[in-house]
C-alpha positions as a Python dict, from the first residue, in 0.01 Angstrom:
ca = {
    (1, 'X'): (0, 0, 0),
    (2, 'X'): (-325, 192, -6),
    (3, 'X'): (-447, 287, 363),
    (4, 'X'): (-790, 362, 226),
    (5, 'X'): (-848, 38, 33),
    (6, 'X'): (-712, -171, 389),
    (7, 'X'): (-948, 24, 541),
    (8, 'X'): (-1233, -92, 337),
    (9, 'X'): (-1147, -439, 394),
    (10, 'X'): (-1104, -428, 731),
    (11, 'X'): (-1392, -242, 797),
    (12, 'X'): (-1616, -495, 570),
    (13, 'X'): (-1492, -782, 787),
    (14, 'X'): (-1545, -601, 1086),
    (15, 'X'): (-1937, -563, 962),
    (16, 'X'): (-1970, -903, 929),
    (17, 'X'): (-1886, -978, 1269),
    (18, 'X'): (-2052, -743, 1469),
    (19, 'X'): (-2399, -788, 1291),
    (20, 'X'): (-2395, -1137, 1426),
    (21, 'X'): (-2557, -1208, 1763),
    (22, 'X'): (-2332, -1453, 1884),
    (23, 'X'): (-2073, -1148, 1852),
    (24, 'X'): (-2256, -982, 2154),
    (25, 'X'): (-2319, -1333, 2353),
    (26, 'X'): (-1975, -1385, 2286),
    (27, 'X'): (-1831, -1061, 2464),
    (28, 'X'): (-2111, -1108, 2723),
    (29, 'X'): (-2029, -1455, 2882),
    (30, 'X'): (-1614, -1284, 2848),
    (31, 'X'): (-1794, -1002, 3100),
    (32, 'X'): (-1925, -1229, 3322),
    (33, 'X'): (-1643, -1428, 3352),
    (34, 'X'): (-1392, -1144, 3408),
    (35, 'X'): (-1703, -1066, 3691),
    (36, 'X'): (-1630, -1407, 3887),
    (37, 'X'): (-1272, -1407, 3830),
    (38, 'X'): (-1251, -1017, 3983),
    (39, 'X'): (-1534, -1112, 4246),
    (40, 'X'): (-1292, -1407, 4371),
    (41, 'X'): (-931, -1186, 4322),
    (42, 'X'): (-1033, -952, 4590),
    (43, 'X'): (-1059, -1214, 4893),
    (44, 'X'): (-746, -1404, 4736),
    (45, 'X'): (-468, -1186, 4753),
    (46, 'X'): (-655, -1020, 5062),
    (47, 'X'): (-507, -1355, 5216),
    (48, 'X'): (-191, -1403, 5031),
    (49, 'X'): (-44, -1045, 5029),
    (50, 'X'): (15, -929, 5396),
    (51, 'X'): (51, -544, 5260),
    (52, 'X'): (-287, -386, 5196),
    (53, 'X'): (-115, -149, 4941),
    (54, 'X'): (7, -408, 4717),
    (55, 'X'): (-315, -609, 4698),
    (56, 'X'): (-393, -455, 4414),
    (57, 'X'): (-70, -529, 4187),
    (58, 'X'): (-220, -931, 4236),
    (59, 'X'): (-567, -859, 4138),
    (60, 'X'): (-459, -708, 3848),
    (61, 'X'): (-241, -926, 3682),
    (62, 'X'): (-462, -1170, 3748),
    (63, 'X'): (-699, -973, 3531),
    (64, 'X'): (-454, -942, 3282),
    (65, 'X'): (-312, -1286, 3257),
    (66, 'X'): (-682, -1428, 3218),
    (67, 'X'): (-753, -1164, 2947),
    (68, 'X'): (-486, -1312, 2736),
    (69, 'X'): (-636, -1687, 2827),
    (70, 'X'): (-982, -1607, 2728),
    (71, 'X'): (-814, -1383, 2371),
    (72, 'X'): (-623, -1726, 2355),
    (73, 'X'): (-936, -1915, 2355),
    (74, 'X'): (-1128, -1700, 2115),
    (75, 'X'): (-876, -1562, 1879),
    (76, 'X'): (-854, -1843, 1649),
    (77, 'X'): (-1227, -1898, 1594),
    (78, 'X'): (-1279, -1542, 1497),
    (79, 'X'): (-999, -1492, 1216),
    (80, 'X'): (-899, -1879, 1175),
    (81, 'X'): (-1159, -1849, 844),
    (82, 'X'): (-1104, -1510, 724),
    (83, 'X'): (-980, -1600, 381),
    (84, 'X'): (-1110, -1933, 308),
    (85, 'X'): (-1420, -1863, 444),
    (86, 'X'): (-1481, -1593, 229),
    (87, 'X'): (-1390, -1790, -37),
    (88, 'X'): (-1637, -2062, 11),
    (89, 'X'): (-1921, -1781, 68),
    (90, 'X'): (-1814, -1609, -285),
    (91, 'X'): (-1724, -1300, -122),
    (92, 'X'): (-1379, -1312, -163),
    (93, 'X'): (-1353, -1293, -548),
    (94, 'X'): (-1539, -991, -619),
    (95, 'X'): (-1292, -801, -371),
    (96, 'X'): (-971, -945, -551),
    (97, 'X'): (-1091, -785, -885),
    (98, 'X'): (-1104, -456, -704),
    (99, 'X'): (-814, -235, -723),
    (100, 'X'): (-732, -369, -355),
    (101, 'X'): (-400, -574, -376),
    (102, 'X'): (-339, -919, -237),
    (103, 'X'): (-145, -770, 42),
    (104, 'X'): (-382, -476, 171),
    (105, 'X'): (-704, -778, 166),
    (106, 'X'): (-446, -960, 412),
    (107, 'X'): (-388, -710, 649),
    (108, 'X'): (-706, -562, 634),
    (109, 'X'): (-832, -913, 755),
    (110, 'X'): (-543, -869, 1023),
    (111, 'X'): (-659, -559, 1130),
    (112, 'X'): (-994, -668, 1149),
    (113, 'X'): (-915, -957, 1381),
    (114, 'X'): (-636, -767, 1555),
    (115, 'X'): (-982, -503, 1652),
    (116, 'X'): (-1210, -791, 1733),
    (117, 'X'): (-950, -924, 1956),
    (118, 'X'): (-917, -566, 2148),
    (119, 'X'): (-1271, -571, 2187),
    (120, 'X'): (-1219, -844, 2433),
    (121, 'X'): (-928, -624, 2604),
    (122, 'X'): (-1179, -334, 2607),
    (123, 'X'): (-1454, -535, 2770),
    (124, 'X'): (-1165, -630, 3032),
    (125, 'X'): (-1076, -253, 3071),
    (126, 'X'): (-1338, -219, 3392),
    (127, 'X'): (-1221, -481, 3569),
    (128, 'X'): (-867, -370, 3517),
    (129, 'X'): (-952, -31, 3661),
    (130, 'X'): (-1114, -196, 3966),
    (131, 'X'): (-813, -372, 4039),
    (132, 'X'): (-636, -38, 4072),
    (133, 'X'): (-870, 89, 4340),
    (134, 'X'): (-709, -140, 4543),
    (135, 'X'): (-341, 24, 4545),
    (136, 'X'): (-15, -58, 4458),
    (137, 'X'): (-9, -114, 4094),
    (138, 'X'): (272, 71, 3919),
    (139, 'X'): (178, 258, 3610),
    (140, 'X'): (492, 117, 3450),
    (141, 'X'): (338, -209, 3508),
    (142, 'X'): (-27, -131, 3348),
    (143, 'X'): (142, 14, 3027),
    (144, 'X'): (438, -258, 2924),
    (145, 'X'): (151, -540, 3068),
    (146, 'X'): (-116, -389, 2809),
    (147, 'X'): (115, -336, 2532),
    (148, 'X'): (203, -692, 2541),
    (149, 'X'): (-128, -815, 2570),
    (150, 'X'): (-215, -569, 2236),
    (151, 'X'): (77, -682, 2035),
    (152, 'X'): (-5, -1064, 2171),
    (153, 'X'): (-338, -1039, 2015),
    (154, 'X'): (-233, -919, 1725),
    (155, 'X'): (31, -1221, 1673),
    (156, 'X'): (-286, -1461, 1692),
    (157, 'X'): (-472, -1292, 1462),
    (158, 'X'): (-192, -1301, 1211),
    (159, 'X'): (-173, -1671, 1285),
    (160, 'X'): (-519, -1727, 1200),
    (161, 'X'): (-507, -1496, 876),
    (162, 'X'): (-167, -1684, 732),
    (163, 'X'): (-337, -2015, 804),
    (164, 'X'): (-648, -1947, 619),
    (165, 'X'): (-515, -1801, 341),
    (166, 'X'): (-290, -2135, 326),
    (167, 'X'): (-520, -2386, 396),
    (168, 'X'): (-809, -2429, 171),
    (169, 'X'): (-1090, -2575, 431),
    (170, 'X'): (-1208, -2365, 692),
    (171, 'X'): (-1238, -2589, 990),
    (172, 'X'): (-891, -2749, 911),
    (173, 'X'): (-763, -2386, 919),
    (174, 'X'): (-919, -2310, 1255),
    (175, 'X'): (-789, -2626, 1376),
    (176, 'X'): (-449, -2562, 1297),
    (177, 'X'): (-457, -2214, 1423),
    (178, 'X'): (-539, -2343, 1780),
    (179, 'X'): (-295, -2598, 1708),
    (180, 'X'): (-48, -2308, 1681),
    (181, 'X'): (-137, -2211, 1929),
    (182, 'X'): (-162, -2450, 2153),
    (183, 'X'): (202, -2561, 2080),
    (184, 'X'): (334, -2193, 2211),
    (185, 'X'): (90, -2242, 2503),
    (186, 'X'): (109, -2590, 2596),
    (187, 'X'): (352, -2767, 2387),
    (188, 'X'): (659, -2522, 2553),
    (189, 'X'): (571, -2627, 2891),
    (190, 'X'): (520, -2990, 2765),
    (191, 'X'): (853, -2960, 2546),
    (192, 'X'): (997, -2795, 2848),
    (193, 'X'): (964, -3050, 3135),
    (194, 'X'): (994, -3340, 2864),
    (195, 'X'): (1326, -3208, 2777),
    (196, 'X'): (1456, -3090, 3151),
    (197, 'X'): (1401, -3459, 3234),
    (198, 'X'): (1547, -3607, 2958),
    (199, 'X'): (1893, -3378, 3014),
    (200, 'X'): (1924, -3505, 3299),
    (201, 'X'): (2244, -3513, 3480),
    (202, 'X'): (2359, -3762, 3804),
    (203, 'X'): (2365, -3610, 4124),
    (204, 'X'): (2592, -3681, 4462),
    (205, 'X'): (2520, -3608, 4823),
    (206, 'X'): (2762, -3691, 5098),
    (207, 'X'): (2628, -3741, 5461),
    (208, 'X'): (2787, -3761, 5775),
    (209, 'X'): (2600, -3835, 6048),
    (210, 'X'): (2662, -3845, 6470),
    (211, 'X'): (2768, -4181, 6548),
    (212, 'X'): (2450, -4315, 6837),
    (213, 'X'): (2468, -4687, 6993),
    (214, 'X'): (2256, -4980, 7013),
    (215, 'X'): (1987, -4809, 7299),
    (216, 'X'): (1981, -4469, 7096),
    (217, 'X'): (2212, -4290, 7312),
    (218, 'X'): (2495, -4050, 7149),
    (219, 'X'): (2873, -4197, 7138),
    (220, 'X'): (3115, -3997, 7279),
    (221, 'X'): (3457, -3935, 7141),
    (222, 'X'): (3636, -3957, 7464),
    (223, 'X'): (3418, -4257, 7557),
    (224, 'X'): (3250, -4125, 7823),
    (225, 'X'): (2816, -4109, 7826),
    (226, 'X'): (2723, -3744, 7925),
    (227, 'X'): (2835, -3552, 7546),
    (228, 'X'): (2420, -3565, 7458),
    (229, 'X'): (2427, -3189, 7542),
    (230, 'X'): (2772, -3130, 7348),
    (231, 'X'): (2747, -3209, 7007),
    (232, 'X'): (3112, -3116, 6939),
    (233, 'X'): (3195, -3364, 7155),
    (234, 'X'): (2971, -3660, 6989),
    (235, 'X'): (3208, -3878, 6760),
    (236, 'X'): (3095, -3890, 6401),
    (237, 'X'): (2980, -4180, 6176),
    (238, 'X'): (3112, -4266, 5857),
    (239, 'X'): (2991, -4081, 5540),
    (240, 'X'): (2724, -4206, 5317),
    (241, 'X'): (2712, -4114, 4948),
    (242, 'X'): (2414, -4102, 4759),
    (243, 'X'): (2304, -4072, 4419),
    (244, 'X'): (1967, -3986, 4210),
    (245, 'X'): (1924, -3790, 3909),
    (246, 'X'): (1833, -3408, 3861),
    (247, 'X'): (1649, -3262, 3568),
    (248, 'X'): (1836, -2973, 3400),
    (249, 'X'): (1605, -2730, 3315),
    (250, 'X'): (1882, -2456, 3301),
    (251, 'X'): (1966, -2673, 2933),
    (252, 'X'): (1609, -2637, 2813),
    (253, 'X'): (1474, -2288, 2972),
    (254, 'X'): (1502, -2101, 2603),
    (255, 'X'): (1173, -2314, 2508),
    (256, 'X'): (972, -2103, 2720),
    (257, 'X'): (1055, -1783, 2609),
    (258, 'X'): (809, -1810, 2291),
    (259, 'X'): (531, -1871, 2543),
    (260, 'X'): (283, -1603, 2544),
    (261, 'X'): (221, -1615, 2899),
    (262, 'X'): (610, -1587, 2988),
    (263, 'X'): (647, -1300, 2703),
    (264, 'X'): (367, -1124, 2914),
    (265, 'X'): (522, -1212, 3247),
    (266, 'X'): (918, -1196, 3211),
    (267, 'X'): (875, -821, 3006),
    (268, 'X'): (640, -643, 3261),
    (269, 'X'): (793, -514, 3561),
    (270, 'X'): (710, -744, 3864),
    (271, 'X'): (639, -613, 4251),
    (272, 'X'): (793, -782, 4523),
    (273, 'X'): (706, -737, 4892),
    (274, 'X'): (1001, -623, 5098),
    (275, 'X'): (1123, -950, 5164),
    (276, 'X'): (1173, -987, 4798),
    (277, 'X'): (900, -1202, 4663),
    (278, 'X'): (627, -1131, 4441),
    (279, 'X'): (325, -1018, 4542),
    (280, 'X'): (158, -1083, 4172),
    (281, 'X'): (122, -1351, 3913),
    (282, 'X'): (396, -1159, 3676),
    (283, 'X'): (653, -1225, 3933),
    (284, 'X'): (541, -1530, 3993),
    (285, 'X'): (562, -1684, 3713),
    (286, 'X'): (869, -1458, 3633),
    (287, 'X'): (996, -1613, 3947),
    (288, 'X'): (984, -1991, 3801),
    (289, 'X'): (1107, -1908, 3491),
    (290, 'X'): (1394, -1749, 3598),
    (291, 'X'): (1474, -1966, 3820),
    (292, 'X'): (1521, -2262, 3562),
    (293, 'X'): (1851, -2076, 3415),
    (294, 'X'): (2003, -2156, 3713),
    (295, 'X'): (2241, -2459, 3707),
    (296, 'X'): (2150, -2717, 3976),
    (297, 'X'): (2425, -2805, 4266),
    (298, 'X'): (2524, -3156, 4106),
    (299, 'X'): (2777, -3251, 4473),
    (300, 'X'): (2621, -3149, 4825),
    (301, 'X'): (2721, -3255, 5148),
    (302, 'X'): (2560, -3233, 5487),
    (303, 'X'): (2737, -3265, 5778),
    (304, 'X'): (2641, -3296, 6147),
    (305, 'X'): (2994, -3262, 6256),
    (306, 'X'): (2980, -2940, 6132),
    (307, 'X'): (2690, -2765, 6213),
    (308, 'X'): (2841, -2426, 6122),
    (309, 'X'): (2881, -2608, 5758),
    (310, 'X'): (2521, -2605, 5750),
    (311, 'X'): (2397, -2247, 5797),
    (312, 'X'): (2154, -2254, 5507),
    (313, 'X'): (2049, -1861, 5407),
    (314, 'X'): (1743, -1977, 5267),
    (315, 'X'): (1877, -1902, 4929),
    (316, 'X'): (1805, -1585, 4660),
    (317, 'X'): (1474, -1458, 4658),
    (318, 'X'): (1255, -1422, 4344),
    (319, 'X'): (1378, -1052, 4363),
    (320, 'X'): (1757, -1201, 4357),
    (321, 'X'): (1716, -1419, 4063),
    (322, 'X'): (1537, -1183, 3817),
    (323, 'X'): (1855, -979, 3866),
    (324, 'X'): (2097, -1254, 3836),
    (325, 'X'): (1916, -1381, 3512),
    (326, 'X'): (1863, -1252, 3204),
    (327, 'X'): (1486, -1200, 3025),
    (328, 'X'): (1379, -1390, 2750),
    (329, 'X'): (1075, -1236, 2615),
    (330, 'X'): (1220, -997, 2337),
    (331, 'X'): (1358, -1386, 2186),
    (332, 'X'): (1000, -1552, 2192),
    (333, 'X'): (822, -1193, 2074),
    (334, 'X'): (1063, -1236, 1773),
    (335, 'X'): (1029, -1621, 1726),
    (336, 'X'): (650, -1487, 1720),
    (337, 'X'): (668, -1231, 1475),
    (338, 'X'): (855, -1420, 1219),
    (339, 'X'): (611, -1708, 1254),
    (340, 'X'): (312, -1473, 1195),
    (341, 'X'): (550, -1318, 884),
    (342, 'X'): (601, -1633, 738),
    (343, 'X'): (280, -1753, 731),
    (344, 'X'): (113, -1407, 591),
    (345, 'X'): (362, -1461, 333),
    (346, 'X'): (295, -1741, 243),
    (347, 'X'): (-138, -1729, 245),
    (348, 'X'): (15, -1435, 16),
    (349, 'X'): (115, -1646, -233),
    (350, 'X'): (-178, -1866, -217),
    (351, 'X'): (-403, -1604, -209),
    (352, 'X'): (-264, -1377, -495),
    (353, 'X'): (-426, -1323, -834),
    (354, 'X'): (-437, -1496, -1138),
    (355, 'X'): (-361, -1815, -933),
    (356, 'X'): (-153, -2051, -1139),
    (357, 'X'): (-290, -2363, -982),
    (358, 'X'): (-568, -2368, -689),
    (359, 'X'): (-590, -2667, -432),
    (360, 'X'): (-840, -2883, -531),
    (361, 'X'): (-1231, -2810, -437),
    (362, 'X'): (-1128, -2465, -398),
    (363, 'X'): (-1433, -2254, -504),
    (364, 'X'): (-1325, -1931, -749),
    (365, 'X'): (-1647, -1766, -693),
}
């Protein structure tokens, strides 16, 4: 491996794109929506989070989290055609019978999309020191968030390499890139409540009630009419058993962990208010997450005998269950990385010279 001669390659692909005007648009309308989105942060968490000194941590990730949306968008446009597009344009021969190998022209193109995709991070830079200005974000938070978000761009960009070295047509590689995409994005939540419901298991809940006569009034135990006041002394009606059926998520919560969204979410520190809930969208959606480990109460009673029996606590905070559970983003990083491996590997051996075979229409030079 020849850091000079991945240099080059990058650096040629990186010439292409910036000359273009659409490049500049492109980064421009990102700007202006990172403008509304920061523009409409402020007044929203202003309302949500009671603690002026923790405003801040909201408007941030907020920042973040629609960074990675918009790279999400983008990503597989810009480097869903970097081999086979070359290819069809006749550029991509006369750099094979260079002295660069097969493997430095593929991860020069991933380095060149992995730095078109920061561009959109660096664009989003402002805005994310904005949100600071309005306290109470942890630096722990801004570095693991931003390393995620770097290595999560550079994922996609591997995606859209692998695919168009493997795929001969450049829109059907694009196409399948956001297809890949859109399965980590959209098909885990999809697979995710599909499955939850599917698992599902039968519930039981056993009621007792306080036993009332015909005109509404309470009955009394010792028969007499003036208990309304006493509820010990109200006699109790026979218990009522229901059934219905409750999804298990806690079967089917691994499927989320190769979501990019969760990756960014369940790895970054979250910030909780002193009551224990978050005060940003990491914990947030840290918060649901976690929460689907948890195995569902399949037998519950309530009892109006027993009032006492029916002190409910409210139940663990978001705080409490991120510390019960256990994180799941190092799993979907991985399940990530050996995707983007595998396909590299194989536009490798698609893309390697002499070629024994090529697909057909594939244009030499």
């Amino acid at each position: 491996m020849n850091m000079a001669r991945l240099w080059t390659v990058a650096r040629l692909e990186l010439l292409q794109r910036v000359r273009t005007v659409s490049w500049y648009v492109l980064l421009g309308v990102f700007a202006l929506v990172l403008v509304g989105v920061t523009a409409l942060a402020f007044p929203a968490f202003g309302g949500v989070v009671s603690d002026s000194g923790q405003r801040g941590s909201g408007i941030y990730s907020t920042i973040v989290v629609i960074t990675l949306l918009l790279v999400v968008l983008v990503s597989p446009t810009l480097s869903g055609n970097s081999l086979n597009g070359d290819r069809d344009a006749a550029t991509l021969a006369p750099v094979q019978v260079t002295l660069a190998r097969t493997s430095e022209i593929l991860l020069g193109k991933v380095l060149a999309g992995w730095i078109t995709g920061l561009a959109f991070a660096a664009v989003a830079a402002p805005f994310l020191v904005i949100a600071t200005f309005a306290g109470g974000v942890d630096p722990a938070v801004v570095v693991v968030s931003l390393v995620v978000l770097v290595v999560e761009i550079g994922i996609i960009a591997a995606v859209g390499v692998g695919l168009s070295g493997i795929l001969a047509r450049p829109l059907f590689s694009v196409a399948a890139t956001y297809l890949v995409v859109a399965a980590l994005v959209f098909g885990t939540l999809i697979a995710f409540g599909l499955g939850g419901a599917a698992l599902s298991s039968e519930a039981t809940t056993t009621y007792r009630g306080l036993q009332y006569t015909m005109d509404g009034s309470p009955e009394c135990r010792d028969g007499s009419s003036d208990c309304a006041n006493d509820p010990s002394r109200i006699a109790c009606a026979e218990p009522q058993v229901s059934t219905y059926t409750v999804p298990r998520f806690d079967h089917v919560w691994w499927i989320l962990a190769a979501n990019p969204f969760v990756i960014l979410a369940d790895a970054t520190p979250a910030e909780y208010d002193r009551n224990g809930y978050p005060v940003d969208l990491f914990g947030q959606i840290t918060a649901g997450v976690r929460a689907a480990q948890i195995v569902p109460g399949l037998e519950t009673s309530i009892d109006d005998c027993e009032p006492s029996a029916m002190q409910y606590d409210g139940g663990p905070t978001a705080q409490e269950i991120r510390a019960q559970t256990v994180p799941s983003w190092f799993v979907g990083l991985g399940v990530q990385l050996v995707l983007a491996v595998l396909l590299l590997v194989a536009a490798g051996s698609r893309t390697r010279t002499p070629a024994r075979a090529l697909p057909p229409g594939t244009r030499i030079a």
